[in-house]
Residue, then its C-alpha position, 0 to 999 in steps of 0.5 A: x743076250x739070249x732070244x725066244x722065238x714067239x710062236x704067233x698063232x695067227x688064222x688071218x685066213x680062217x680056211x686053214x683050220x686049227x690042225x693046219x695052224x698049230x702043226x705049224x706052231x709045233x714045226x716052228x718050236x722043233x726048228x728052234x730048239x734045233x737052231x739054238x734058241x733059249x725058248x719058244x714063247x706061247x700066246x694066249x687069246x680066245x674067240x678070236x682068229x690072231x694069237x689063237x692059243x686058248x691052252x698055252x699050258x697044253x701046248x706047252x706040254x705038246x712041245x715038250x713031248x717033242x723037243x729036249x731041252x728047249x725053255x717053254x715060256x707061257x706069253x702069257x696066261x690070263x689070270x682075271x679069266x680063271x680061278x686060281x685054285x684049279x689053275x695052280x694045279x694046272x701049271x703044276x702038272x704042266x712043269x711036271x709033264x714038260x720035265x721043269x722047263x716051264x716059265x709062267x708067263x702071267x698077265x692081265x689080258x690084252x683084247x677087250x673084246x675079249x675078256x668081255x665075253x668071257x665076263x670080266x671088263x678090261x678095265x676090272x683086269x688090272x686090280x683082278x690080276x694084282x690079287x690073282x697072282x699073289x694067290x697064285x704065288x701063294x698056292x705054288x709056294x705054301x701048303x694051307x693056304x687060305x683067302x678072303x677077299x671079295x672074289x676068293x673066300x675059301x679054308x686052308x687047301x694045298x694044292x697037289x700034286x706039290x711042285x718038284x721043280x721051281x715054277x719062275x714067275x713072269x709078269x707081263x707088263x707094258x706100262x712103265x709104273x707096273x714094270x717097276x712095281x713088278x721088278x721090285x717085288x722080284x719077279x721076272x718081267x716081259x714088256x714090249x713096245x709093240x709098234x712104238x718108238x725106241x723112246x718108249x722101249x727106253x722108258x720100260x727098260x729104265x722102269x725095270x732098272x730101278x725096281x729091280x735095283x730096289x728089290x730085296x733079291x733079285x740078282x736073276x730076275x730077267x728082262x724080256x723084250x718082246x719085238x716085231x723084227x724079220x731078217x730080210x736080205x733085200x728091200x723089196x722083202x723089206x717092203x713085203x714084210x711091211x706091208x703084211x705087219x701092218x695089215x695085221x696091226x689093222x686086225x690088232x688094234x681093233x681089239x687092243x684098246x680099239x672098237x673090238x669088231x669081231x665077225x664071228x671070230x673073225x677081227x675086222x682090220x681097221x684103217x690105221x694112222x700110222x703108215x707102213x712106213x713109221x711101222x717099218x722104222x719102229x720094227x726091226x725090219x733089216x738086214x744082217x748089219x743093222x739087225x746086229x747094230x740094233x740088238x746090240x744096243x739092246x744088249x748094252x741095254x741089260x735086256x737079257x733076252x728078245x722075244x722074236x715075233x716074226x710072224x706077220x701072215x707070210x708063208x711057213x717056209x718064209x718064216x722057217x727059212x727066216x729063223x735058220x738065217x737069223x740063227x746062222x747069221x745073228x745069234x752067234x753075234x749077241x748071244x752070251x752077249x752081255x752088257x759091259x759092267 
């Protein structure tokens, strides 16, 4: 099992400014390559002070400027927010400029609010990204290619430059039907849980089982699990971490399926039902030992690699210092890991 730090990008307080928070999303991508990581995973969210990437491509070519060798993995670009034609051209300079190491993450979007401004309904997403990413294949795969449908109708073009280098596709997916679906039809998938239960991590790994059993090649397509986890060495962390994971979750769920209540960029934290407590439980919130028992099962599992979101509004160097920690203390258990045929 391989792991990819999730570069989570967040302005909680919005006095730090966009140089300061994404100085520290490049120091956080240079110390995992240096500590062994497979990737670093770029967000993207606009108009909004938590995940604020708008250009995971450009940040993608940032890090790559930087670093050697280390996977850069888009998580995920919205597809119903853009035109395809320009944005295929986009990703093929991106994997050119970050010498092929580029994964495309790819999505629906998350956040009401959010698309909504920019002028696609939530709702609409789902069936606007269904058809954006088999035109996306399309271009990145095939020279004239043409379109007609409601949303696209346009002659034979190909798009230049021509990829060098294989651009993989990664759907990012939470219900477990799409999974399927996703997994059938051979690509990559990254789902999450968020701050749900082990049950419900169960059922998305099933989901992608049995579409990639169905699939007619797709013996290395890959299974990502994005997770809230932080190595802590004590409870009094434990409870630190906590409660900051569930002040931010007051800010998320306003805008992922909430009432969407922006103050000039800015999400207002709502009241939340679950207690810091069942949060705790659901994240992997843990010490040494049982970071090790819990990701083990994953691994059993067949997820081939964990996102690692650990960023909750604590300090840089807690976040750094955490990293080195579980890099030392956990990735040499499972890394390579793989589950017993």
């Amino acid at each position: 099992m391989d792991f990819v730090h999730f570069l989570s990008s967040h302005m909680l307080d919005p006095g730090i400014g966009g140089k300061r928070l994404y100085k520290s999303v490049v120091a956080q991508a240079l110390h995992a390559e240096k500590l062994g990581y497979r990737g670093v995973a770029i967000p993207e969210h606009h108009l909004l002070n938590i995940l604020l990437i708008p250009s995971p491509l450009q940040m993608a070519v940032k890090i790559a400027a930087h670093t050697s060798h280390i996977k850069l993995i888009t998580s995920v670009c919205q597809l119903p927010i853009r035109d395809m034609r320009v944005f295929a051209g986009e990703v093929v300079q991106a994997q050119a400029l970050c010498d092929g190491r580029l994964m495309l993450g790819v999505g629906k979007g998350a956040f009401g609010f959010e698309t909504g401004r920019i002028g696609v309904a939530i709702e609409d997403t789902k069936v606007l990204f269904e058809e954006d990413l088999k035109l996306l294949q399309a271009l990145l795969t095939q020279e004239e290619v043409s379109w007609n449908s409601p949303r696209y109708r346009f002659e034979p073009l190909t798009i230049m430059p021509r990829p060098e280098d294989p651009i993989p596709l990664m759907a990012a997916v939470m219900n477990p039907v799409g999974i399927e679906a996703a997994a059938r039809a051979g690509y990559h998938v990254q789902t999450t849980p968020l701050g749900g239960s082990h049950q419900q991590l169960l059922d998305q790994v099933n989901a992608f089982r049995r579409g990639k059993s169905a699939a007619d090649n797709a013996h290395d397509t890959r299974l990502s699990l994005q997770r809230g986890m932080f190595l802590v060495n004590n409870d009094k962390d434990r409870q630190h971490i906590a409660q900051l994971a569930h002040t931010y979750y007051k800010s998320f769920d306003n805008v992922f399926g909430g009432a969407g209540i922006v103050d000039k960029g800015i999400i207002r934290p709502l009241p939340r039902a679950q207690t810091v407590d069942e949060l705790a439980s659901n994240l992997l919130l843990c010490g040494k030992t049982e970071m090790i028992d819990r990701l083990s099962v994953y691994a059993d599992l067949g997820i081939d690699e964990v996102l690692t979101t650990s960023n909750f509004g604590q300090a840089e160097s807690m976040t750094l210092d955490m990293m080195s920690q579980f890099a030392e203390e956990v990735m040499p258990h499972l890394t390579g890991y793989r589950k017993a045929a």
